[in-house]
N, C-alpha and C positions, 0 to 999 in steps of 0.2 A: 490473524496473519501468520502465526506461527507454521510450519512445516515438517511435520514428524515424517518417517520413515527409511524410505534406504539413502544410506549416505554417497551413492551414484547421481543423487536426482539432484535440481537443482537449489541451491540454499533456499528461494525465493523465485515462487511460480511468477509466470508472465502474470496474470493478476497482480500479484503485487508489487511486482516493480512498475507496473505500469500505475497503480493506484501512489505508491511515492511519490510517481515523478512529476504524476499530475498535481500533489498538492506541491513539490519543490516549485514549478513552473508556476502554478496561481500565487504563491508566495512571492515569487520575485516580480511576479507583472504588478502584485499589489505594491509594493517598494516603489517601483522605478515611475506607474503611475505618479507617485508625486511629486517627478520633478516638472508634472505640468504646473505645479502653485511654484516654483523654485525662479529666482531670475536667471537662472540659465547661465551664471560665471561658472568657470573653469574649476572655480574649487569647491562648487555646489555642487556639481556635475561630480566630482570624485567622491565627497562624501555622502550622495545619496548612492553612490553606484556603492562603495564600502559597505556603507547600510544595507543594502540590499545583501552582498556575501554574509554578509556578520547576522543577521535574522533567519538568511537559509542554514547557516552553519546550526544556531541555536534551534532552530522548527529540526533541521536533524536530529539534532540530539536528543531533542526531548521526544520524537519521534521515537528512534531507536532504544530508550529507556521503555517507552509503552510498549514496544515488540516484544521485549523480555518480561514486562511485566505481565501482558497478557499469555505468552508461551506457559510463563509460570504458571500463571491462574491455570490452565488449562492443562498443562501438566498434573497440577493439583488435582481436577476436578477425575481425569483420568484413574489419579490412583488410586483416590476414593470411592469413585466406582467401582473398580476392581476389585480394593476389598470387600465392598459390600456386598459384590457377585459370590465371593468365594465363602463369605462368612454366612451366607444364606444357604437356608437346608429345603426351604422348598422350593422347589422348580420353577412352582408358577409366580411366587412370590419374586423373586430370580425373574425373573420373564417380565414380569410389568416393572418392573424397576430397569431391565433393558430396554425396554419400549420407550417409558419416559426420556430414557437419556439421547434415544434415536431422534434422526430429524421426521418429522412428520409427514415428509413425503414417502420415506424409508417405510415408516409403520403403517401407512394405509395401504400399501401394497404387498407387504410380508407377511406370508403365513407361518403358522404357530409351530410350523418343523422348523421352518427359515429360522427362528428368532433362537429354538432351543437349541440347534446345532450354532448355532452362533457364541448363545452362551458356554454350553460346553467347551468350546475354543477359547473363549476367553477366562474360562476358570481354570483353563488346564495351562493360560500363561503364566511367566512369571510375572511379579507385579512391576508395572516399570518403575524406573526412577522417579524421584519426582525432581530433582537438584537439575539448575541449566546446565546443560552441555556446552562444549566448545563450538558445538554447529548451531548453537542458539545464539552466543557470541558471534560468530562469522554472520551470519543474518543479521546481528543491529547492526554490524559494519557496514553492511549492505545496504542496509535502510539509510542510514548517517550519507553515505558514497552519492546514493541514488538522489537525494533529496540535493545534497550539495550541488552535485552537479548539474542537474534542472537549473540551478540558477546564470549559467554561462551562457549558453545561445538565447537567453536574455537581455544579456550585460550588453552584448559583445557589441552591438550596434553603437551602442554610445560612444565607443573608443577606438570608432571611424569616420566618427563625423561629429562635428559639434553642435550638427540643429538638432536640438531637441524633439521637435515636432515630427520631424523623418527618422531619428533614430526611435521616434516612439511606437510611431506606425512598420516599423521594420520590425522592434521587439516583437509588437504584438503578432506582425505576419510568422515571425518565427517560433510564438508561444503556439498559434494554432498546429504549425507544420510539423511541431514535436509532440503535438495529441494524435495527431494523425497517425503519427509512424507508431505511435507505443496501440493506437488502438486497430491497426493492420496487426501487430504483435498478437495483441487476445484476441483478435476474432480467428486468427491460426492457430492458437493455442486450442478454443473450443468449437474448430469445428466448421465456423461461419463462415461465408464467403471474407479473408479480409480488410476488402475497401468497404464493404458495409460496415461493418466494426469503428474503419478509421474513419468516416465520413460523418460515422455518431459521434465519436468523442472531438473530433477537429469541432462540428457543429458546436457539440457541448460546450467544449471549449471557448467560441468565439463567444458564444453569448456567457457565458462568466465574466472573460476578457470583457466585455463590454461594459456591461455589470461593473465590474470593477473600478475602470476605466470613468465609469459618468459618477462612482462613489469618490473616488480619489485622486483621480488624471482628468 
């Protein structure tokens, strides 16, 4: 998930805020599901709706500690590659140790100039950090924000109505309507036409919601 490069872009590509929101969103339809076993009083009705913010807050949080932790690892893994670029004297040995670390679509298509002007670019960096940045920080905030907030156009039906059974069916209409919009977002993002994008995750979406729904609602 992590995001390296220029500090113009944004903290967190549409992939990943869309992949938050979807787990904040499946988070909270799994909560509120169970105020189908609930008898439906007014102060059952609050503390599952509580429950439901206080487990999004917590899936945040712990969310946003794994962003850092995986930046880290991955910051790691960079610098150690680096060094090993730089501390190697043969080219070729240099060359397949870049190869290894390439994705494999990367390497079936690249040839053996592609790879070595590559290296040379990269031995002629400085070695990066490897310590979190402040823009690593701002990103779990992001993560923590995005996950929290998934859980509202959840809630919100409950605390317009008291029947249960329609505020359920409304949650749920409004868990799919908010896959939709984030999955028009990526399919803009790469490229796709995107209602097709939003039509897969809203899809996706209802049958999770459903799934869910016949586990715990």
């Amino acid at each position: 998930m992590a995001q390296q490069g220029d500090t113009r872009e944004l903290v967190l590509d549409p992939v990943d805020r869309a992949s938050e929101a979807i787990f904040g969103v499946l988070m909270a339809v799994s909560i509120v599901g169970a105020l189908g076993v609930t008898a439906g009083s007014s102060k059952e009705l609050r503390t599952t709706l509580v429950m439901a913010l206080v487990c999004n807050v917590a899936w945040g949080f712990t969310d946003a500690v794994m962003y850092l932790v995986t930046t880290a690892i991955m910051k790691g893994r960079n610098f150690r590659l680096a060094r090993r670029l730089q501390a190697t004297t043969d080219h070729g040995e240099a060359r397949r140790i870049l190869r290894e670390a390439l994705p494999e679509s990367v390497v079936a298509c690249a040839r053996d100039d592609t790879v070595e002007a590559l290296r040379r670019d990269l031995c002629a960096l400085r070695i990066p950090r490897t310590a979190l940045s402040s823009r690593d920080f701002l990103g779990a905030l992001c993560v923590f924000l995005i996950v929290v907030a998934a859980t509202f156009p959840i809630v919100l039906p409950f605390l317009f109505t008291g029947d249960v059974v329609v505020a359920k069916r409304v949650s749920g209409a409004l868990a799919v309507a908010v896959l939709y919009a984030h999955g028009h977002v990526v399919g803009r993002f790469t490229g796709a036409p995107p209602w097709l994008y939003g039509v897969s995750f809203a899809g996706l979406g209802a049958a999770l919601v459903a799934v869910i729904m016949a586990l715990g609602g």
